[in-house]
PDB file as gemmi writes it, atoms N, CA and C in Angstrom:
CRYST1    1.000    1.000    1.000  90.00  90.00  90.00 P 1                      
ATOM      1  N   UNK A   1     -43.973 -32.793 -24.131  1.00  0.00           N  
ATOM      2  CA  UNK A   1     -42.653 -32.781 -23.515  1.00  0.00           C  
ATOM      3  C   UNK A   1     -41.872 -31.539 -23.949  1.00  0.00           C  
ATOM      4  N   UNK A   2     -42.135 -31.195 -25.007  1.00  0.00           N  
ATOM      5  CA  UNK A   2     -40.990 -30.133 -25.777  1.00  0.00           C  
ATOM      6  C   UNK A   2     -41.647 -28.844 -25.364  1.00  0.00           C  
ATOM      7  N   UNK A   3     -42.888 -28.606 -25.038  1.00  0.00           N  
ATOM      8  CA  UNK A   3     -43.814 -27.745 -24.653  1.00  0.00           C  
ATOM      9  C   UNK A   3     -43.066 -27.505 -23.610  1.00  0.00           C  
ATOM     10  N   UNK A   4     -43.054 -28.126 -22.476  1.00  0.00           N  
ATOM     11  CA  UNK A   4     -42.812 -28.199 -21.106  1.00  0.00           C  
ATOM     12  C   UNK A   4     -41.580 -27.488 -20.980  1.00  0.00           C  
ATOM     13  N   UNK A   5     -40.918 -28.084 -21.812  1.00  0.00           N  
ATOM     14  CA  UNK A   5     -39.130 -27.625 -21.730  1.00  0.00           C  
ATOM     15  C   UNK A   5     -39.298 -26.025 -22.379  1.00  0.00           C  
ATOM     16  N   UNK A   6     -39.733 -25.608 -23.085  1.00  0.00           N  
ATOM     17  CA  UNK A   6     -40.099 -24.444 -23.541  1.00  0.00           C  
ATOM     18  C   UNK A   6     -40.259 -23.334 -22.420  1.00  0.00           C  
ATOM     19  N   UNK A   7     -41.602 -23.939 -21.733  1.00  0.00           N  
ATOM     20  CA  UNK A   7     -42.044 -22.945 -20.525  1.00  0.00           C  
ATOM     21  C   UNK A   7     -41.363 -22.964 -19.761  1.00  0.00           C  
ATOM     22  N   UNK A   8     -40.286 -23.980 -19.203  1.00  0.00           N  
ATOM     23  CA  UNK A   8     -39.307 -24.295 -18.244  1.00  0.00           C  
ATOM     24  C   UNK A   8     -38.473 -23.420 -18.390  1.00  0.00           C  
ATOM     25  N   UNK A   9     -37.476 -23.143 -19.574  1.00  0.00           N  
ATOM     26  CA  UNK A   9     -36.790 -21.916 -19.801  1.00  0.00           C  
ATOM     27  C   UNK A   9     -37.356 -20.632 -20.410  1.00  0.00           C  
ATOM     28  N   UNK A  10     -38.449 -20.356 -20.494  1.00  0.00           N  
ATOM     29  CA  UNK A  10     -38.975 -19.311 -20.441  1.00  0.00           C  
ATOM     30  C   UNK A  10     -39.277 -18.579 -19.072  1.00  0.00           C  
ATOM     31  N   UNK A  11     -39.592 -19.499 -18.228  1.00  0.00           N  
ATOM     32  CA  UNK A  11     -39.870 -19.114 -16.648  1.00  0.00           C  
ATOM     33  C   UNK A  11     -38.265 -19.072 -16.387  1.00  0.00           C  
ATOM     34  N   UNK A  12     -37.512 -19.278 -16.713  1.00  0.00           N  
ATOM     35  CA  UNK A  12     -35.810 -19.357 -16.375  1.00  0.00           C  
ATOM     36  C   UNK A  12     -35.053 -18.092 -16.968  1.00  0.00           C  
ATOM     37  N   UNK A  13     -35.876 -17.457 -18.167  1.00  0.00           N  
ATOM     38  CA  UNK A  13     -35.613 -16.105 -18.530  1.00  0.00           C  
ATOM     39  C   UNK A  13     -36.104 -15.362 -17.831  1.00  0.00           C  
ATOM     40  N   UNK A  14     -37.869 -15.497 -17.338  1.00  0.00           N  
ATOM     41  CA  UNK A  14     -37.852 -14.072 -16.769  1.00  0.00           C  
ATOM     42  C   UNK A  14     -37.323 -13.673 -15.641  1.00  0.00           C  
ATOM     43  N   UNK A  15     -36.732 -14.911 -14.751  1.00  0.00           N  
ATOM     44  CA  UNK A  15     -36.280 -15.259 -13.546  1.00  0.00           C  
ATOM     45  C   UNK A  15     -34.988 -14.102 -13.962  1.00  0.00           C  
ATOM     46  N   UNK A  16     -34.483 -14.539 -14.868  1.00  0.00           N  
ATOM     47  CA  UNK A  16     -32.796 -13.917 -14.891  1.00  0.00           C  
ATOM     48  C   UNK A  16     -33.363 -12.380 -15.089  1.00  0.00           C  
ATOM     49  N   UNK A  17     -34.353 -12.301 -15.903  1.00  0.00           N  
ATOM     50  CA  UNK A  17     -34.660 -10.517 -16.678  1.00  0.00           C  
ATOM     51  C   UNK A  17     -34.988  -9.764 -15.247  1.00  0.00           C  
ATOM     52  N   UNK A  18     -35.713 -10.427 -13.939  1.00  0.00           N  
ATOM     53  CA  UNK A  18     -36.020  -9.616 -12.739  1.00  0.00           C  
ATOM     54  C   UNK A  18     -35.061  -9.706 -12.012  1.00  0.00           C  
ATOM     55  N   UNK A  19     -34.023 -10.158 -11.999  1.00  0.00           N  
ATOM     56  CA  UNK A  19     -32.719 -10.381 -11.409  1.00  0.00           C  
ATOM     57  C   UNK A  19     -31.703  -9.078 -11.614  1.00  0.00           C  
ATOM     58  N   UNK A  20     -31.649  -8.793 -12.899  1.00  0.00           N  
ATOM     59  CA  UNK A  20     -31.107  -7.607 -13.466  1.00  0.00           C  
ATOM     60  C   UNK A  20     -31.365  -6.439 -13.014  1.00  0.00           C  
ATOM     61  N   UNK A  21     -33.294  -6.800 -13.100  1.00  0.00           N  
ATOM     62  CA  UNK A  21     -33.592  -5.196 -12.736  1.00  0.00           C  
ATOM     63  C   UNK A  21     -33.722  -4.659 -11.989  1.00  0.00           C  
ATOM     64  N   UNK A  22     -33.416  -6.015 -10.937  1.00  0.00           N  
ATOM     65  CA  UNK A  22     -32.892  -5.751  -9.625  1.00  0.00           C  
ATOM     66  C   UNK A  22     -32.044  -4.840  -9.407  1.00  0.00           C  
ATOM     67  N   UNK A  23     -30.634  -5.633 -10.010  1.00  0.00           N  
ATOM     68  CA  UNK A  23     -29.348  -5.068  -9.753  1.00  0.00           C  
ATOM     69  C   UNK A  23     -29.442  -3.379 -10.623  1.00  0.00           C  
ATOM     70  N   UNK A  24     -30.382  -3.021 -11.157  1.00  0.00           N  
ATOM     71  CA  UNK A  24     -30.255  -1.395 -11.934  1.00  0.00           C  
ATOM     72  C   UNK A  24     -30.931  -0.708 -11.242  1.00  0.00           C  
ATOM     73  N   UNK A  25     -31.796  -0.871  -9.952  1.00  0.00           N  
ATOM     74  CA  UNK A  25     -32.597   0.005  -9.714  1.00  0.00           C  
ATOM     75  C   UNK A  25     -31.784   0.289  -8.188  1.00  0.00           C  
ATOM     76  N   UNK A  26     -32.130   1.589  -8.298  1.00  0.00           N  
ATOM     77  CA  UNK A  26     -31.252   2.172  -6.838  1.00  0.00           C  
ATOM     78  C   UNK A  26     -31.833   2.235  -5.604  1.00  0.00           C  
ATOM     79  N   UNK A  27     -33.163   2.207  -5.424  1.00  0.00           N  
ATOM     80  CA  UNK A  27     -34.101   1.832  -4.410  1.00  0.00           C  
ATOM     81  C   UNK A  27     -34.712   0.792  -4.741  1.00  0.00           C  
ATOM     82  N   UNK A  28     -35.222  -0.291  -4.081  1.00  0.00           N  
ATOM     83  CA  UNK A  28     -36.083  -1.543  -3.727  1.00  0.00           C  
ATOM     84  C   UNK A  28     -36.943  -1.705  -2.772  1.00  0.00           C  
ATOM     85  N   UNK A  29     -37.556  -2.098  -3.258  1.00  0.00           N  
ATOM     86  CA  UNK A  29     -38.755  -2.694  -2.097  1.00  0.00           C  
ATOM     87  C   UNK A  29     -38.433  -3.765  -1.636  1.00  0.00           C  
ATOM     88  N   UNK A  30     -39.959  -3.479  -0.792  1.00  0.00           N  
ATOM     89  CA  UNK A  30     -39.350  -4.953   0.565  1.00  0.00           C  
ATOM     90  C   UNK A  30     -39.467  -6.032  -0.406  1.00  0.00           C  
ATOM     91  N   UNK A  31     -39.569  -6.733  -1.393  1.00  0.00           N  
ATOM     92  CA  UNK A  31     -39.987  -7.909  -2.169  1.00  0.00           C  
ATOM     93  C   UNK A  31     -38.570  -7.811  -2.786  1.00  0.00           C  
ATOM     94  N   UNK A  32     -38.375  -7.197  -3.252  1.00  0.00           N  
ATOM     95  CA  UNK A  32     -37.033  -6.816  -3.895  1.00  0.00           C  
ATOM     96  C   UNK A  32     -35.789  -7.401  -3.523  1.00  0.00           C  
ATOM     97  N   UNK A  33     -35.843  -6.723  -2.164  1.00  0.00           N  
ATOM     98  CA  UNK A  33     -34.877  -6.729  -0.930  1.00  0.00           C  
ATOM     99  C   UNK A  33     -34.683  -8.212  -0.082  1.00  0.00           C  
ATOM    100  N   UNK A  34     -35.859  -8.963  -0.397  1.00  0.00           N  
ATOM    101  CA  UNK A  34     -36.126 -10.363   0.142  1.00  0.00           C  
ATOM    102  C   UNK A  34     -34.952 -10.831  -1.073  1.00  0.00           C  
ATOM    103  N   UNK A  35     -35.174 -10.519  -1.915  1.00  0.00           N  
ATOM    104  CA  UNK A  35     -34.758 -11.589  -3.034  1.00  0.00           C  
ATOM    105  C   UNK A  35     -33.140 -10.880  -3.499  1.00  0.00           C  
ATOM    106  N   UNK A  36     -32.526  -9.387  -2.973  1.00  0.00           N  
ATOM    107  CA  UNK A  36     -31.644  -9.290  -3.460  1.00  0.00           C  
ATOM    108  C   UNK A  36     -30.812 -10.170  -2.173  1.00  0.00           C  
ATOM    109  N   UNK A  37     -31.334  -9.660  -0.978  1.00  0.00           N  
ATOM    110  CA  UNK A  37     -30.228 -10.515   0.131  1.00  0.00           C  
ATOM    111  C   UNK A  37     -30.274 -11.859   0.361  1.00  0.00           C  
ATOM    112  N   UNK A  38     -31.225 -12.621  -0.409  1.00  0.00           N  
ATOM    113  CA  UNK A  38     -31.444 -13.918  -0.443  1.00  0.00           C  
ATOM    114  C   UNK A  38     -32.019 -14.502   1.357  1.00  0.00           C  
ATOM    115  N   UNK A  39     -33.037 -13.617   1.354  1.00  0.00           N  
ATOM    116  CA  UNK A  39     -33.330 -13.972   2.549  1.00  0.00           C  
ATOM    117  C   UNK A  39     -34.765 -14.100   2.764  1.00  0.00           C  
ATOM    118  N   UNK A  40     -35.527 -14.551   3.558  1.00  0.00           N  
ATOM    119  CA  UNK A  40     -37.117 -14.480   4.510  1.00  0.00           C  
ATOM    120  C   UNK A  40     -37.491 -13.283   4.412  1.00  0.00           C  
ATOM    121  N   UNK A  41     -39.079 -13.108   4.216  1.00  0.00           N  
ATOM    122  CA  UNK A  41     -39.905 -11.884   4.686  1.00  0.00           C  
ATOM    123  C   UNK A  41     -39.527 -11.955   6.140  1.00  0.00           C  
ATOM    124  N   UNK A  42     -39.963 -13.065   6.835  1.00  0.00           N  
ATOM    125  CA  UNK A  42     -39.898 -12.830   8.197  1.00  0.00           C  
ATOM    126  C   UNK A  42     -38.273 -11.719   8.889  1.00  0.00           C  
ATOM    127  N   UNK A  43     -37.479 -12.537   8.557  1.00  0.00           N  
ATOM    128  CA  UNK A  43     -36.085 -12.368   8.687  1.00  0.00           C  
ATOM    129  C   UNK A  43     -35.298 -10.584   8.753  1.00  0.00           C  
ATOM    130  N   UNK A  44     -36.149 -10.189   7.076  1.00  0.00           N  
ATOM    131  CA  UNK A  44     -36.431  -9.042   6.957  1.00  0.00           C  
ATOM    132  C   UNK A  44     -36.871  -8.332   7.864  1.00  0.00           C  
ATOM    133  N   UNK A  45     -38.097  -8.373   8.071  1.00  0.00           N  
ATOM    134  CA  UNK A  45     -39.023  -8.134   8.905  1.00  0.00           C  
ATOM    135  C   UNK A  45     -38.176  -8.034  10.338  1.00  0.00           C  
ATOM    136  N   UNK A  46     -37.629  -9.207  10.842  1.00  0.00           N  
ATOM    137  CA  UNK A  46     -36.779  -8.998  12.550  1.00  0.00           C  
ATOM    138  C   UNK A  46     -35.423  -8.207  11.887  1.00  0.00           C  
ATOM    139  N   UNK A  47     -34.767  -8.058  11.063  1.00  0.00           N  
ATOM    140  CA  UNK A  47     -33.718  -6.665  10.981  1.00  0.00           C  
ATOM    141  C   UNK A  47     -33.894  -5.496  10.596  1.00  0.00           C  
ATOM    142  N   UNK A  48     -35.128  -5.084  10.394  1.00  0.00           N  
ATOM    143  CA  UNK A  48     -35.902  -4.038   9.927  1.00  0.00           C  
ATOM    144  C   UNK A  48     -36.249  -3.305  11.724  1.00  0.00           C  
ATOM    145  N   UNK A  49     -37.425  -4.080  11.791  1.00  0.00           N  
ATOM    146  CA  UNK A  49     -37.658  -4.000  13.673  1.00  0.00           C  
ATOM    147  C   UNK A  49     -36.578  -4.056  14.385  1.00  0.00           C  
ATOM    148  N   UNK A  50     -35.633  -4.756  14.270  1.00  0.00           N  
ATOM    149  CA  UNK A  50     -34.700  -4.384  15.492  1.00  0.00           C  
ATOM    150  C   UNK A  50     -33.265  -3.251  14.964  1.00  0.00           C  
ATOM    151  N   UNK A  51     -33.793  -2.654  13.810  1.00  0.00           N  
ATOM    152  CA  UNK A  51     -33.009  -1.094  13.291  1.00  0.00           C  
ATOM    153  C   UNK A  51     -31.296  -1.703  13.121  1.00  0.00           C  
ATOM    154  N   UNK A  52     -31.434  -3.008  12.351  1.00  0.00           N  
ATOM    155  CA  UNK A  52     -30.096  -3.995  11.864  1.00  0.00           C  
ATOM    156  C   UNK A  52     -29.672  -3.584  10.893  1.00  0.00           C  
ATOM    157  N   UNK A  53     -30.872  -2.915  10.123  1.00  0.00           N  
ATOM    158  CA  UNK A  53     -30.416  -2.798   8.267  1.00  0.00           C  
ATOM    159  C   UNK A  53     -30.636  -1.614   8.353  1.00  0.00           C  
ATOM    160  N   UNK A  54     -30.150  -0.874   7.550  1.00  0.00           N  
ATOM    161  CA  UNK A  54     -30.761   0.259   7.072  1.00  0.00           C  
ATOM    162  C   UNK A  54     -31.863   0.420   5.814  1.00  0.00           C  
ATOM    163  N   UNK A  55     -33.066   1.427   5.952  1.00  0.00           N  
ATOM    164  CA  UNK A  55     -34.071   0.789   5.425  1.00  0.00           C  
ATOM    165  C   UNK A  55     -34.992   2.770   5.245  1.00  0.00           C  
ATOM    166  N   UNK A  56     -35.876   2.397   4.769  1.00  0.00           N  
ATOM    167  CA  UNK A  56     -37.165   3.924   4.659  1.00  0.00           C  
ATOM    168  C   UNK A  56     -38.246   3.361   4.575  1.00  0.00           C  
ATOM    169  N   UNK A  57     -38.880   3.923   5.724  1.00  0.00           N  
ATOM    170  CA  UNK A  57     -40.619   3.793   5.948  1.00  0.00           C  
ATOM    171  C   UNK A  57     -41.182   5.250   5.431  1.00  0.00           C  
ATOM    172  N   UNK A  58     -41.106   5.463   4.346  1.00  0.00           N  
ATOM    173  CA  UNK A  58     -41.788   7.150   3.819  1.00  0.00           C  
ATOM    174  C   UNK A  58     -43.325   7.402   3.993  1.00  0.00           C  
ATOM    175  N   UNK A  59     -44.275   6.472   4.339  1.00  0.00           N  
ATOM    176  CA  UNK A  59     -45.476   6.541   4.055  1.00  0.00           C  
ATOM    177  C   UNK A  59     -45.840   5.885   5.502  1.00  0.00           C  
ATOM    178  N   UNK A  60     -44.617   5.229   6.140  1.00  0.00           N  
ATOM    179  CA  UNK A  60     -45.742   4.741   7.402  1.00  0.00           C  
ATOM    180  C   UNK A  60     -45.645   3.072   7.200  1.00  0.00           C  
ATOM    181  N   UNK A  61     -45.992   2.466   6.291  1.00  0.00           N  
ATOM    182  CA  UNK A  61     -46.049   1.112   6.221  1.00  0.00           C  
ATOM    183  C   UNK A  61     -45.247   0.843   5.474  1.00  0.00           C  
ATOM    184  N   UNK A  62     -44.922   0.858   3.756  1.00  0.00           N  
ATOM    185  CA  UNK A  62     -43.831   0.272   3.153  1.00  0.00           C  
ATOM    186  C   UNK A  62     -42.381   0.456   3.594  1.00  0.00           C  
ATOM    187  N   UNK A  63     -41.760  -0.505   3.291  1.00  0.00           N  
ATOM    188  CA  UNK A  63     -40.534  -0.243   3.635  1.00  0.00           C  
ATOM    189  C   UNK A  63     -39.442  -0.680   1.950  1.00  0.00           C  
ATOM    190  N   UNK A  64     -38.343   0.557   2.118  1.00  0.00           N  
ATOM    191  CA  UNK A  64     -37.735   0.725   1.100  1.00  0.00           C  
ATOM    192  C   UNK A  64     -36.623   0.462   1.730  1.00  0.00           C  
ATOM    193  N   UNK A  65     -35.598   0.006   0.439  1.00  0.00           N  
ATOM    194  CA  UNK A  65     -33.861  -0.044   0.534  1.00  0.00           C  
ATOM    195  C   UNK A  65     -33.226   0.757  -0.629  1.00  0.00           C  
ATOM    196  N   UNK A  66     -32.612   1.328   0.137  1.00  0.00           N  
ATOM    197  CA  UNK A  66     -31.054   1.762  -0.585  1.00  0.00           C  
ATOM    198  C   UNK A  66     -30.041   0.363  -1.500  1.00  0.00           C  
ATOM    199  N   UNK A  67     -29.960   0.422  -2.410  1.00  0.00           N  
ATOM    200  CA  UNK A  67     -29.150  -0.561  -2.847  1.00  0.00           C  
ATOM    201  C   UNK A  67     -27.679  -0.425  -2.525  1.00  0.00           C  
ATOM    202  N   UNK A  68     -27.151   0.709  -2.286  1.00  0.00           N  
ATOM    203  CA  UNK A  68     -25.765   0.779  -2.531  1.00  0.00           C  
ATOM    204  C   UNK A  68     -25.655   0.554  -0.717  1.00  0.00           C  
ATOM    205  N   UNK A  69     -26.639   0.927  -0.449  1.00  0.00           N  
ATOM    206  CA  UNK A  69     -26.484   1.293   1.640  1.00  0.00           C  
ATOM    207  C   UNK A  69     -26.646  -0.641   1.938  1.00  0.00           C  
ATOM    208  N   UNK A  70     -27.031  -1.354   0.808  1.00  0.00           N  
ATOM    209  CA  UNK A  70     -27.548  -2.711   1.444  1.00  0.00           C  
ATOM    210  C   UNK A  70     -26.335  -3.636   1.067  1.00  0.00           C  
ATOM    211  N   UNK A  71     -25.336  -3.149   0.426  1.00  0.00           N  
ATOM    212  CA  UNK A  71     -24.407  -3.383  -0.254  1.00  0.00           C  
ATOM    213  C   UNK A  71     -23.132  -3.142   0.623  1.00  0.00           C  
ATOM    214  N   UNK A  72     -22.974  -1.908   1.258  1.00  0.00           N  
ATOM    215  CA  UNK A  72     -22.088  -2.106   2.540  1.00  0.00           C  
ATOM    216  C   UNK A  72     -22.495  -2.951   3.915  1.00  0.00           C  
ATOM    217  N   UNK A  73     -23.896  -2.948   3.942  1.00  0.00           N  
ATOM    218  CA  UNK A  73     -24.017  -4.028   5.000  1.00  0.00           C  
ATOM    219  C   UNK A  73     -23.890  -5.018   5.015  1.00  0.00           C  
ATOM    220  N   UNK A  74     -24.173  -5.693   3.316  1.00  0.00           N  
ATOM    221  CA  UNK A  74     -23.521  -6.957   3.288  1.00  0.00           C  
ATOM    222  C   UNK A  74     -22.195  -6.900   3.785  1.00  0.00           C  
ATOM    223  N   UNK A  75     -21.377  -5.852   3.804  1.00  0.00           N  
ATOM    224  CA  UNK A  75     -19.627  -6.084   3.626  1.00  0.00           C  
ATOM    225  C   UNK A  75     -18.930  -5.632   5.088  1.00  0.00           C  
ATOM    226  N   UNK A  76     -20.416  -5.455   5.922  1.00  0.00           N  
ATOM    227  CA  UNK A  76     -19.846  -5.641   7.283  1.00  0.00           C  
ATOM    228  C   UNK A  76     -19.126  -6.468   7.816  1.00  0.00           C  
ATOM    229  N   UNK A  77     -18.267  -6.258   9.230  1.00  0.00           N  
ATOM    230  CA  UNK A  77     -18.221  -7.615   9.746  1.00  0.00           C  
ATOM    231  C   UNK A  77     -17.575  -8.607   9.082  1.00  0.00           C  
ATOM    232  N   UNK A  78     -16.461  -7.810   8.151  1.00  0.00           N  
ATOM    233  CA  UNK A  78     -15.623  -9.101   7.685  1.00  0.00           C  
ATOM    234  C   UNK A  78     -14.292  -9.691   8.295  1.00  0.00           C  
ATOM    235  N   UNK A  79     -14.194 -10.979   7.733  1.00  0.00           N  
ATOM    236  CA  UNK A  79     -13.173 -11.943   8.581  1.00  0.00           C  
ATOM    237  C   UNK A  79     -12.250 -11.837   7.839  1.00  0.00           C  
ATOM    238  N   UNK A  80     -10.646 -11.710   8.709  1.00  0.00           N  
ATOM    239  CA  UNK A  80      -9.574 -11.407   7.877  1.00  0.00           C  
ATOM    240  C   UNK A  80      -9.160 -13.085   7.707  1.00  0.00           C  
ATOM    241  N   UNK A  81      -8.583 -13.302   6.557  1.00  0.00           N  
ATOM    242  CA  UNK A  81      -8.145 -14.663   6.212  1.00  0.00           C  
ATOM    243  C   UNK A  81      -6.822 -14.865   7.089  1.00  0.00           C  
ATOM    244  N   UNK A  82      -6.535 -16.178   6.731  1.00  0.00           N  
ATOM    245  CA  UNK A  82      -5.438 -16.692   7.385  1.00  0.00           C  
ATOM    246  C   UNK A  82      -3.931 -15.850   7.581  1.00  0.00           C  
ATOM    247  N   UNK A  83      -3.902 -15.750   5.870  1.00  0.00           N  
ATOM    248  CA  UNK A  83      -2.800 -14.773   5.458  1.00  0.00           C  
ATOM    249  C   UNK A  83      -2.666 -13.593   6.084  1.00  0.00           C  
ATOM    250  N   UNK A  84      -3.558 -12.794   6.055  1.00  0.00           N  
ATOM    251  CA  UNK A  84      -4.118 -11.544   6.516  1.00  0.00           C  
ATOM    252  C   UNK A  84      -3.055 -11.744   8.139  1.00  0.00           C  
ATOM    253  N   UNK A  85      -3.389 -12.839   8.713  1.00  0.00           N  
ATOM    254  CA  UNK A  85      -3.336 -12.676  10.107  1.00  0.00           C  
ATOM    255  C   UNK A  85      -1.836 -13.075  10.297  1.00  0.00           C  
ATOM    256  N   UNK A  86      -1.099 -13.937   9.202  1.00  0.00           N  
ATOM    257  CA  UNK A  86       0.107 -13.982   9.677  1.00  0.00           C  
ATOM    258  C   UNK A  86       1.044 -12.652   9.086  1.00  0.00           C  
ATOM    259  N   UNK A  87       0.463 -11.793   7.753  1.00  0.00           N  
ATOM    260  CA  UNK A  87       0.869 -11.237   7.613  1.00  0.00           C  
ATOM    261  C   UNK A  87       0.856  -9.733   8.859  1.00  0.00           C  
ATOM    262  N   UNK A  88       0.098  -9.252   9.128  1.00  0.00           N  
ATOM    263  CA  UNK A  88      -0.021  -8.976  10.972  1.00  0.00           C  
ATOM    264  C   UNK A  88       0.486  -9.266  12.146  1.00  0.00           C  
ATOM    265  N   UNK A  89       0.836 -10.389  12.004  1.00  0.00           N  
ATOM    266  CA  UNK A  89       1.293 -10.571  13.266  1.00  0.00           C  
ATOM    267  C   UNK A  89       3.112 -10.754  12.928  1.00  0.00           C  
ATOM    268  N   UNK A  90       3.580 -10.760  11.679  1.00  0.00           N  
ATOM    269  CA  UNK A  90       4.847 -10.375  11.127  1.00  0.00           C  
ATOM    270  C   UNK A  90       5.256  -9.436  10.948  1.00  0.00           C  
ATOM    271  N   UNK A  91       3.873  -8.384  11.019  1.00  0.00           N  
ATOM    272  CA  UNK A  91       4.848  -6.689  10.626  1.00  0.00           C  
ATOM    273  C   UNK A  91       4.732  -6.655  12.105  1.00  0.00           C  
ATOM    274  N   UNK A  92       3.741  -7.380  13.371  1.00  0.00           N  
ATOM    275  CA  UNK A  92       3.941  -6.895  14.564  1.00  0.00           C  
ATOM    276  C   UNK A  92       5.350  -7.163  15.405  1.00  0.00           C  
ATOM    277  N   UNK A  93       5.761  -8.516  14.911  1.00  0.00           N  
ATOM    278  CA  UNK A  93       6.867  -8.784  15.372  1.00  0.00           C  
ATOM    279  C   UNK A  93       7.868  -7.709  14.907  1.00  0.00           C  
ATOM    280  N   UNK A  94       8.209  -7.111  13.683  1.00  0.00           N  
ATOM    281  CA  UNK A  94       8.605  -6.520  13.046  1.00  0.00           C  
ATOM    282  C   UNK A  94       9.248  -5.281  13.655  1.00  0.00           C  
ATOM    283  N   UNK A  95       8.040  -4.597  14.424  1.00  0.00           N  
ATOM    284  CA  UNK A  95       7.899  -3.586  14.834  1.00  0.00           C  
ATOM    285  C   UNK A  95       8.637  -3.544  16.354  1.00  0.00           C  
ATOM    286  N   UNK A  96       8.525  -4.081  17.491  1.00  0.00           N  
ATOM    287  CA  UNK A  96       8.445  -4.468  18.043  1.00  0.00           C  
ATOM    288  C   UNK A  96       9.700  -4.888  18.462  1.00  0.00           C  
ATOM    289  N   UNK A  97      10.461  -5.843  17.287  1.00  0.00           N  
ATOM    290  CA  UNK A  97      11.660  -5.761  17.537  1.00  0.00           C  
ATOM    291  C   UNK A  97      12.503  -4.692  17.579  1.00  0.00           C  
ATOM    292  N   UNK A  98      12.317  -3.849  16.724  1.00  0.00           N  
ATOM    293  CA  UNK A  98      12.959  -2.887  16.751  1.00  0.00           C  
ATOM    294  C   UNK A  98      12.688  -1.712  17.982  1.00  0.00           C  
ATOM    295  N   UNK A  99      11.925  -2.050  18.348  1.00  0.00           N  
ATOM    296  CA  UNK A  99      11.571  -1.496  19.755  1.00  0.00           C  
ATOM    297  C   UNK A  99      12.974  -1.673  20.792  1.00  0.00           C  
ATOM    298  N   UNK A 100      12.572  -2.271  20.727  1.00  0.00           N  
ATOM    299  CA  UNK A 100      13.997  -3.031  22.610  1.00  0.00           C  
ATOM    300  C   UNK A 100      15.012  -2.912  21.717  1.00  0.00           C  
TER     301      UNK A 100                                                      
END                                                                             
């Protein structure tokens, strides 16, 4: 039993130690890249092919990532919060009035 629990968080360290060296390395591979965006080979694979992500085929077959380039794509496409929108639509009134 105590064995078990041993290897259990030992497999739970190296988990965290490739996690890191994730986050230090400035290019990744496609294995890498599965596991930094928390996503499918396949998945990968259809935003790769349909030129979604940005990515490097240097050799023809592997495919590489930019970390910092995979890092603004996460931060595409963001939704302004609630606030955001009343604060907007208060400087629009704002404006506007002073118009007429």
């Amino acid at each position: 039993m105590t064995e078990e629990i041993i290897l259990q968080k030992l497999d739970h360290l190296e988990k965290l130690i490739n996690n890191q060296t994730i986050l230090q390395k400035p290019v990744l591979s496609f294995q890498e890249t599965t596991k930094y965006l928390e996503v499918s080979e396949s998945h990968l694979y259809k935003l790769t092919s349909g030129k979604k992500i940005p990515h490097f085929c240097p050799n023809g077959k592997k495919l590489f990532f930019v970390r910092e380039e995979l890092n603004l794509w996460l931060q595409r496409n963001r939704q302004i919060t609630s606030a955001e929108i009343e604060e907007n639509a208060s400087d629009y009134l704002l404006r506007n009035k002073k118009n007429k």
